[in-house]
C-alpha positions in Angstrom: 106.8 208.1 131.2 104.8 205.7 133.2 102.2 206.9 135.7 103.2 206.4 139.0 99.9 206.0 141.7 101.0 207.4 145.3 97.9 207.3 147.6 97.3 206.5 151.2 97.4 203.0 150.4 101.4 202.7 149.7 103.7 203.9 147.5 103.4 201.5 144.6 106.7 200.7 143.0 107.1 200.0 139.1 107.8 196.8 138.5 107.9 195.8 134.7 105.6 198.6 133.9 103.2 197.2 136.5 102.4 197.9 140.2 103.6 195.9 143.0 101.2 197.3 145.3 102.5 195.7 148.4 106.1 196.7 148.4 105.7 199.3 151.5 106.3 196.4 153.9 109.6 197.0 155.2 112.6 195.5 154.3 115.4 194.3 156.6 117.0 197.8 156.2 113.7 200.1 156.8 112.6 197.3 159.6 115.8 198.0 161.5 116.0 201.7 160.9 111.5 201.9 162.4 112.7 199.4 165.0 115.7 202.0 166.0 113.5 205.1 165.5 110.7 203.6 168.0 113.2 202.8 170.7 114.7 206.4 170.3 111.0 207.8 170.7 110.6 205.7 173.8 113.5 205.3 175.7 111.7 205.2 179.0 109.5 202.5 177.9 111.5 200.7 175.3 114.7 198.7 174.6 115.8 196.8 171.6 118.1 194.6 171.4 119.4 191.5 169.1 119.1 187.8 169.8 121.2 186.3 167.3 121.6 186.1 163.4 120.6 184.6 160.6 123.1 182.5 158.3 123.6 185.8 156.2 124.3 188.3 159.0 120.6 189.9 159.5 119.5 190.6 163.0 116.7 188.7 164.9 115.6 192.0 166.5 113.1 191.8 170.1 111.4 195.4 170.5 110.3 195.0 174.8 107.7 197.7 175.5 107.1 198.7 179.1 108.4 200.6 182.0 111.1 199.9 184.3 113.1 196.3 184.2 111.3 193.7 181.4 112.5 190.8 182.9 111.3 191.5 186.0 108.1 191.7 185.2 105.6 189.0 183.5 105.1 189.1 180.2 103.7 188.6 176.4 105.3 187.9 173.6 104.3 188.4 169.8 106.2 186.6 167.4 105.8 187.3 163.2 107.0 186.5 160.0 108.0 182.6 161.0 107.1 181.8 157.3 109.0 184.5 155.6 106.2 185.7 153.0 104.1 186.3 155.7 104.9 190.0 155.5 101.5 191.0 156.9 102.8 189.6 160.6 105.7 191.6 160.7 104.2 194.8 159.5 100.4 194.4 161.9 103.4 193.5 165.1 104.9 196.8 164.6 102.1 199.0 164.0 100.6 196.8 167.4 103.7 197.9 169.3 103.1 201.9 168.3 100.0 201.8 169.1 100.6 200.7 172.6 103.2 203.3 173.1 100.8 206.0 171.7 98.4 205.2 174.3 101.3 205.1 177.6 100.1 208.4 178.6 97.1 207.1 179.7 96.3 206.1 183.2 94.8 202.9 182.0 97.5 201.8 179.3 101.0 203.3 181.7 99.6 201.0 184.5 99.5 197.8 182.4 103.1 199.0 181.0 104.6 199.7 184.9 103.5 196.1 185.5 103.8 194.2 182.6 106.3 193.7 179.9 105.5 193.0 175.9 108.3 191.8 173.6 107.3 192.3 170.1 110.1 189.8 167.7 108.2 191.3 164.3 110.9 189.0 161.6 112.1 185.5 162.9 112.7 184.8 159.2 114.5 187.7 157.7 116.1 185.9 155.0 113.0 184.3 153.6 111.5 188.0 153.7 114.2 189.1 151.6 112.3 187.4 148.4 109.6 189.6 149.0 111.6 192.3 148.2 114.3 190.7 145.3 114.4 191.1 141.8 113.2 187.5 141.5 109.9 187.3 143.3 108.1 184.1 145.1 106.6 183.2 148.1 109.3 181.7 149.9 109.3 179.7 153.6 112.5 178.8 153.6 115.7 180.6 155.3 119.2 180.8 153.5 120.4 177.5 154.6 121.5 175.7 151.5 119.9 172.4 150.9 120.0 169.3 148.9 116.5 169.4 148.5 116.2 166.5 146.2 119.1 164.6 147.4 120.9 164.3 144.1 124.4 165.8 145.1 124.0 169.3 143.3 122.5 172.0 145.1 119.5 174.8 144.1 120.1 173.1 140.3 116.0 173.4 140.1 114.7 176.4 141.4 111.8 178.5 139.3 112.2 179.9 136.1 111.1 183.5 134.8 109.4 182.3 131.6 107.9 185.6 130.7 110.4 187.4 132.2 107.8 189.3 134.5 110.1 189.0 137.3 107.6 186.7 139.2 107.1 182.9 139.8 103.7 181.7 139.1 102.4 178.9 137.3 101.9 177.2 134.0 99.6 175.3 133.1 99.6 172.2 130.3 96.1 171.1 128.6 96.1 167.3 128.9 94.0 164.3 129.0 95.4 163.6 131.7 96.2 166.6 133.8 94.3 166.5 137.3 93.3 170.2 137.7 89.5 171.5 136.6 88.7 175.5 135.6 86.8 176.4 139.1 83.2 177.0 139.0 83.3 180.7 140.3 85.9 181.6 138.3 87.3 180.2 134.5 91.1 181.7 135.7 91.2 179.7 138.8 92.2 176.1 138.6 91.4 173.3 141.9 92.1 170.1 142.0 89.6 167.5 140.0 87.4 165.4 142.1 86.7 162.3 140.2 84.4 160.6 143.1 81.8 163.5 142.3 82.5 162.6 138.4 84.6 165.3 137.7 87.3 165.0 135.0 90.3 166.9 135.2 92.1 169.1 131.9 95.4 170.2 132.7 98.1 169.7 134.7 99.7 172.5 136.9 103.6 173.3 138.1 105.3 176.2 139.5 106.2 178.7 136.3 109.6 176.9 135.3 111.6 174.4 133.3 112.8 170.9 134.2 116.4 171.6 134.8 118.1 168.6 135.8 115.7 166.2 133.3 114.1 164.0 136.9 111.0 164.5 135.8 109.9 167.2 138.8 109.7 171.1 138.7 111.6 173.5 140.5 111.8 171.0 143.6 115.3 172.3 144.5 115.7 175.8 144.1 117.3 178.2 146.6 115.3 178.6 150.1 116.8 176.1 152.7 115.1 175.3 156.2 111.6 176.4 156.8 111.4 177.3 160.6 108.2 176.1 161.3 109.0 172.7 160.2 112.1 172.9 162.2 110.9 173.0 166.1 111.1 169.8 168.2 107.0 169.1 168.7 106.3 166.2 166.2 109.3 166.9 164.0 109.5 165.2 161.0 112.8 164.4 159.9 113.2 163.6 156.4 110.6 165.7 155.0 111.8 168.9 152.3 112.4 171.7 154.4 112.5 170.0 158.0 116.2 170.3 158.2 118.6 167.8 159.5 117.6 167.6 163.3 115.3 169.9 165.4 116.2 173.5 166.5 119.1 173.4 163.3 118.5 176.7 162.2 120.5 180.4 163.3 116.8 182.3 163.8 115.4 178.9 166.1 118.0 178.7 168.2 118.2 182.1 169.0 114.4 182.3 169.9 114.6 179.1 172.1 117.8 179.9 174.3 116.2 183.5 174.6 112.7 181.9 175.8 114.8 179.8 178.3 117.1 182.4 179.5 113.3 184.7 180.6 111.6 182.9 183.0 109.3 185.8 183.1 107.7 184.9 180.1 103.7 184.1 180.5 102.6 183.5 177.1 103.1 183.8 173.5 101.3 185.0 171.1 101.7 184.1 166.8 101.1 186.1 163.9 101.5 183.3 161.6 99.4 180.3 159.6 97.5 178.4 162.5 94.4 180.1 164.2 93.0 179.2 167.7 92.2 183.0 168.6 88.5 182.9 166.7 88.5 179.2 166.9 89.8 177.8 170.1 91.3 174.1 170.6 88.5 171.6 171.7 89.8 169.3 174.4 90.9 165.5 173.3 91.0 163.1 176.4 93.2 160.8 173.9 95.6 163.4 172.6 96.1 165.2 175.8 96.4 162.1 177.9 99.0 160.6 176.0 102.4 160.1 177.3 103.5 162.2 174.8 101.5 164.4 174.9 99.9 165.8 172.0 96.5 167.9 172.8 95.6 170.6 175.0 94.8 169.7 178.8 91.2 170.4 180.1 91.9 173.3 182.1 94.1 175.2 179.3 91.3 174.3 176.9 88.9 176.4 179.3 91.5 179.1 179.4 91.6 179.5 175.6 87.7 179.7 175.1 88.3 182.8 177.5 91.4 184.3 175.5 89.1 184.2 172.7 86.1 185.8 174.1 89.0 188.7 174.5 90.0 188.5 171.0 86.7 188.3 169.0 85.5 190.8 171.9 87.9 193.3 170.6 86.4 193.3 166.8 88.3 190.1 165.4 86.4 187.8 164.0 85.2 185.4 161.1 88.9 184.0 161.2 89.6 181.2 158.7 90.0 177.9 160.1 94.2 177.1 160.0 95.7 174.0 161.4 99.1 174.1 162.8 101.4 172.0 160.3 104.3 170.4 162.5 107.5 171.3 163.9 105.5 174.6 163.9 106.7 177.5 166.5 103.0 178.0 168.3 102.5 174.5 169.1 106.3 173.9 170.3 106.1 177.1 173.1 102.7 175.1 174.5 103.6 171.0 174.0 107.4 171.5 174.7 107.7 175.1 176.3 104.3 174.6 178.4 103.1 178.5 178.0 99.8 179.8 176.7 100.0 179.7 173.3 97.9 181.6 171.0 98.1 181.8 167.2 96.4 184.2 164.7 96.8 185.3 161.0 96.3 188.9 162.5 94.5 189.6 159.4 92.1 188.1 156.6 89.7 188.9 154.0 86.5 189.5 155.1 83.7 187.0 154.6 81.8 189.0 152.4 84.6 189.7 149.3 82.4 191.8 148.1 82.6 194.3 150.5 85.3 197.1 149.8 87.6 197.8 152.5 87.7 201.2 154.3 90.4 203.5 152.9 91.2 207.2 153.8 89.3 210.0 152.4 91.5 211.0 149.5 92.9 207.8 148.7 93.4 206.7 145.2 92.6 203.0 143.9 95.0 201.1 142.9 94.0 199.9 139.2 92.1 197.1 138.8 93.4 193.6 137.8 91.8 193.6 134.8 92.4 197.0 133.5 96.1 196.6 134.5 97.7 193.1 134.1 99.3 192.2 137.5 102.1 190.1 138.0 102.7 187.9 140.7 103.7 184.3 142.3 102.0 181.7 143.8 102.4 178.4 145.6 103.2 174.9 143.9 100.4 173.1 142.6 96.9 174.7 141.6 95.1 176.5 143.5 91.6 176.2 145.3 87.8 177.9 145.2 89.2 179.9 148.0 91.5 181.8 145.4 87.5 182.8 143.1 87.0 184.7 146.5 90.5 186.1 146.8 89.7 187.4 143.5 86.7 188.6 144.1 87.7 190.5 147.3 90.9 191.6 145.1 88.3 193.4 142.7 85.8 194.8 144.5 88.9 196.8 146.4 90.7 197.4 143.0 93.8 195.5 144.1 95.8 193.5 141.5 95.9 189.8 142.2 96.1 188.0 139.1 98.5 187.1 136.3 96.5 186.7 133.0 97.2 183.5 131.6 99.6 183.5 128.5 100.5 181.2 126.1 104.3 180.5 125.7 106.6 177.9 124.0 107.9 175.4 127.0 110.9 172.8 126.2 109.1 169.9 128.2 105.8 170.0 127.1 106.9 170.3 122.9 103.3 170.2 120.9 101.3 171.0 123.7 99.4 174.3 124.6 101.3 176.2 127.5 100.2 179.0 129.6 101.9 181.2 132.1 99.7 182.8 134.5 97.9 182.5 138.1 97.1 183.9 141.5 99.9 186.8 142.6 101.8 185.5 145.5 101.5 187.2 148.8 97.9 189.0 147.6 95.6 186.4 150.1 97.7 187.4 153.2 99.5 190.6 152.8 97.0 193.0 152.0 98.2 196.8 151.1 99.9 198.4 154.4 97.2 200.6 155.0 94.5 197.9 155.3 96.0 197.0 158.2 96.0 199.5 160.3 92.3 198.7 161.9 93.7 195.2 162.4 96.7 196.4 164.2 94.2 199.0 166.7 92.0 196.1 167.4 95.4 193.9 168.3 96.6 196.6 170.6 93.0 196.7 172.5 93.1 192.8 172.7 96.7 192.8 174.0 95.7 195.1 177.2 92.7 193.4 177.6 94.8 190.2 177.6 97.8 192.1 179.9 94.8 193.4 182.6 94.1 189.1 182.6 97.2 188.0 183.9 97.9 186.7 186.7 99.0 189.1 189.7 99.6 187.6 192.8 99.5 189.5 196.5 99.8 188.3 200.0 96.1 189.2 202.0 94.1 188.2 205.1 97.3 188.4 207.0 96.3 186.5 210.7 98.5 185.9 213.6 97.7 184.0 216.4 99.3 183.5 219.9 99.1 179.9 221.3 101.0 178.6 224.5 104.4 177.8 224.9 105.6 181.4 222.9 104.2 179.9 220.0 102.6 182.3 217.1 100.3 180.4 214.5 100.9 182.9 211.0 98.4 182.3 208.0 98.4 184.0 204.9 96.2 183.6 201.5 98.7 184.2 198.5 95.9 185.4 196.0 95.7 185.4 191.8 93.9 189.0 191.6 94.0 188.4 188.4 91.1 186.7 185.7 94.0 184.0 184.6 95.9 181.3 186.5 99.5 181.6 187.3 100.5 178.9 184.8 99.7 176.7 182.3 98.4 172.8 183.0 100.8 171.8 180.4 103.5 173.7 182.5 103.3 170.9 185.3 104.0 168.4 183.0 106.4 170.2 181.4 108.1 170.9 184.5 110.1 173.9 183.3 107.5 176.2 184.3 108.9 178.8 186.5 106.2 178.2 189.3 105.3 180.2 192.2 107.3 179.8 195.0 106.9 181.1 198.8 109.3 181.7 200.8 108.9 182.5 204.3 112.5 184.4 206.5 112.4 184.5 210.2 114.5 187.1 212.1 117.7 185.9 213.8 116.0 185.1 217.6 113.0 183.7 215.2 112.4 180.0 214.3 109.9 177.8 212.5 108.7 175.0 214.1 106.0 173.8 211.1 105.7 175.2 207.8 108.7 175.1 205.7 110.9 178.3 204.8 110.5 177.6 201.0 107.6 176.0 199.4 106.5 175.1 195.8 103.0 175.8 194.8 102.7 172.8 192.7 99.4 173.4 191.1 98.3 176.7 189.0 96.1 178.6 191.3 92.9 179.7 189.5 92.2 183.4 188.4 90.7 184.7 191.7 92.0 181.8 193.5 94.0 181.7 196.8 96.3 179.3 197.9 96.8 179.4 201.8 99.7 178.9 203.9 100.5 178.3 207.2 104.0 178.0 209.5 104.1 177.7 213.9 106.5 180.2 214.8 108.7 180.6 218.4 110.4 183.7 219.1 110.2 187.7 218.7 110.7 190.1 215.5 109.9 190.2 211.7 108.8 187.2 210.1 109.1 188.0 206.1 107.0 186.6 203.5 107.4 186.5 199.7 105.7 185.0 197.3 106.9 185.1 193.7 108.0 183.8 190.0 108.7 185.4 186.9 105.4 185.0 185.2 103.4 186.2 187.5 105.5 189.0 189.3 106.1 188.7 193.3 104.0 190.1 196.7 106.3 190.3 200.5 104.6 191.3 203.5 106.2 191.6 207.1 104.0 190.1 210.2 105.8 191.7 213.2 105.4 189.1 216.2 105.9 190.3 219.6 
């Protein structure tokens, strides 16, 4: 009977005789059933509720955390799991959202939660998760949308093949004169991409672990995994490219996530788990790109903003962040070019810079074996891979995590009287570390998020100053003032124009009337954190003479001025 290793670290299931250590990440099934369980814990503080559905009938679920009405209150939201494979998002949102609710008890943490609201949407891309979790593993972006990848007129005819019937897509790899791919210098298993202007000479070539089905000369270039969503959004679209989709906002789980981002205008920012990072490394400010007509870059201001987001973030322990460009039609830069909010991006969690270093674990834990002492067996993405993967590897020892598929020799129909191997990096090892490494990720994400909540803008009406003038006249000023460390909107949210800005609004009584000032009025510009924007109005007549300033990012102040 095989051994079956239960430790602090996750259940390992059997897969082939082998571990698959990550497979506590929760499927659809267990990700609905925690989401449930939460709101059932926390029904003063919680409510849960579905936005729409995927192609195959899975719910796109939004957890919102905080007391009282949500949409009455400004708020965060933290979106995971755009990709698919990117299990790690999904699981380091939900254990961000417990550990906010374990903390509402406290003064602190129940006054953030009375005035702010955080939606937590932990699997935008339920569908592509699912492979994660099939008989047939690979790291798959793409949602159940079926596709003509390859434009012949038959579809999924070319997905990846099982060649050693391991139950996971990797690679193989051909020995040729002419193949483009090197043995990496850290690491004879790893294979990166020849670089003949530094004189190197490449020795094999390298596809995805399959056969060429339909005979066109390219490998597994149309298998089944549609529309990737963060190809699909509108900001620099590109139509025509594998996996973009037909037009912008196509898919079920995109659609559903827009209308509901239009339908809250109380919505302040949004935060990413996903592959683009400007949390540790914050967007630099390009005069070209941002003023563009279309624009492209961050504005000046919003640049200034970010650098202070991510004094927060490294501030609460997160840091050495690898460097990750957003790719386009991407979700993060969409909700700042298109939707005009704040919007921050992280991997939530990485390896550390020194892979030599073994992560904590809990006293008691047991070690999953090591990928040399038990084969692992795994997936990775098209193509070779990179010197990144020698320190994946490394890492992946030193904490005794399988990561790599020994390289096998094999008999392949397309390459007849050449030497064939099947082998390569595990899919989902770089990212999705076991469940338990995550946990000080997700307490840091939790401290950042209040530190980020306690930032926002909160606007109140002070310095309150009446003055009687001839004629039964009454001069009323007020300063409407951001108590809090960030401004009330976005740059980009003025020239977006969609911005829900703040808007004053002054009532007189019935034997009342204004004769300057007007009775509504548009702050146009964002008013700094600490900033005040005054307002003035000439008033004739007796009574209560109401004023409200308010919009749904940044909550709402009234105060009465009683003129006699």
């Amino acid at each position: 009977m095989r051994k079956r290793f239960i430790s602090t670290l996750g259940l390992a299931l059997l897969l082939g005789g082998r571990l698959w250590a990550q497979s506590v990440y929760p499927d659809q099934a267990a990700l609905t059933k925690r989401l449930q369980q939460i709101n059932a814990q926390h029904k003063n503080l919680t409510s849960l509720q579905s936005i729409g559905k995927t192609s195959t009938g899975k719910d796109l679920w939004v957890l919102s955390v905080g007391q009282g009405d949500a949409k009455k209150k400004p708020a965060v939201v933290i979106i995971a799991n755009v990709e698919g494979w990117h299990l790690a998002g999904t699981e380091l949102s939900l254990q961000t959202a417990e550990k906010l609710l374990a903390q509402a008890s406290t003064d602190s943490v129940s006054k953030l939660l009375a005035s702010k609201t955080f939606y937590f949407i932990p699997s935008l891309n339920p569908d592509a998760a699912s492979q994660f979790f099939a008989k047939l593993k690979y790291e798959r972006s793409g949602n159940a949308r079926t596709t003509d990848d390859d434009r012949d007129g038959r579809i999924n005819e070319d997905g990846p093949d099982d060649l050693n019937g391991d139950g996971l897509i990797t690679q193989i790899r051909i020995e040729d004169p002419e193949g483009n791919y090197r043995v990496a210098k850290g690491d004879s298993r790893v294979l990166v991409k020849a670089d003949p202007s530094k004189g190197e000479l490449g020795r094999y070539l390298v596809y995805t672990e399959g056969i060429d089905n339909d005979k066109d000369g390219e490998f597994n270039e149309d298998g089944e995994g549609g529309i990737q969503l963060n190809k699909n959004f509108t900001f620099e679209y590109e139509p025509f490219k594998p996996g973009a989709g037909d037009y912008p906002i196509s898919e079920n789980e995109n659609r559903a996530l827009v209308d509901w981002l239009y339908e809250n205008k109380n919505v302040y920012a949004i935060i990413t788990f996903g592959m683009s990072n400007n949390l540790t490394e914050p967007n630099k400010f390009d005069a070209m790109k941002a003023n563009q007509r279309i624009i492209k870059g961050w504005q000046a201001k919003d640049v200034a903003i970010n650098e202070y987001v991510s004094k927060l973030y490294t501030g609460a322990g997160l840091t050495d962040a690898p460097t990750l460009s957003p790719s386009k039609g991407d979700v993060s830069t969409w909700a700042y070019c298109h939707f005009g909010k704040f919007s921050f991006s992280t991997p939530g969690w990485w390896m550390p810079k020194d892979t030599t270093k073994a992560a904590a674990r809990p006293a008691g834990a047991t070690p999953a074996p090591r990928p040399g002492a038990m084969p692992g067996r795994g997936m990775t993405s098209v193509g070779g891979g990179s010197e990144d993967e020698v320190n994946v590897l490394k890492w992946a020892a030193t904490n005794n995590i399988p990561a790599f598929v020994e390289w096998t020799e094999i008999k392949h129909p397309d390459f007849p009287n050449q030497k064939v191997e099947v082998g390569g990096m595990m899919p989902f090892v770089k990212w999705n570390p076991p469940v338990a490494l995550l946990t000080p990720a997700a307490d840091k994400h939790a401290s950042f998020l209040l530190a980020f909540a306690k930032a926002m803008p909160e606007i109140e009406i002070v310095h309150v100053k009446t003055e009687n003038l001839s004629g039964g006249l009454n001069r009323i000023t007020v300063d409407v003032h951001n108590k809090g460390l960030l401004p009330t909107h976005s740059e980009i949210g003025n020239r977006v124009k969609y911005e829900d800005r703040l808007k004053v609004i002054a009532t007189p009584s019935k034997n009342q009337k204004i004769i300057s000032g007007r009775t509504h009025q548009l702050v146009r510009t964002a008013i700094a954190g600490n900033g005040v924007e005054q307002m003035t109005w000439l008033v004739s007549g007796t009574g209560t003479f109401e004023i409200e300033a308010s919009a749904g990012p940044t909550g709402s102040a009234k105060v009465n001025v009683t003129l006699k």
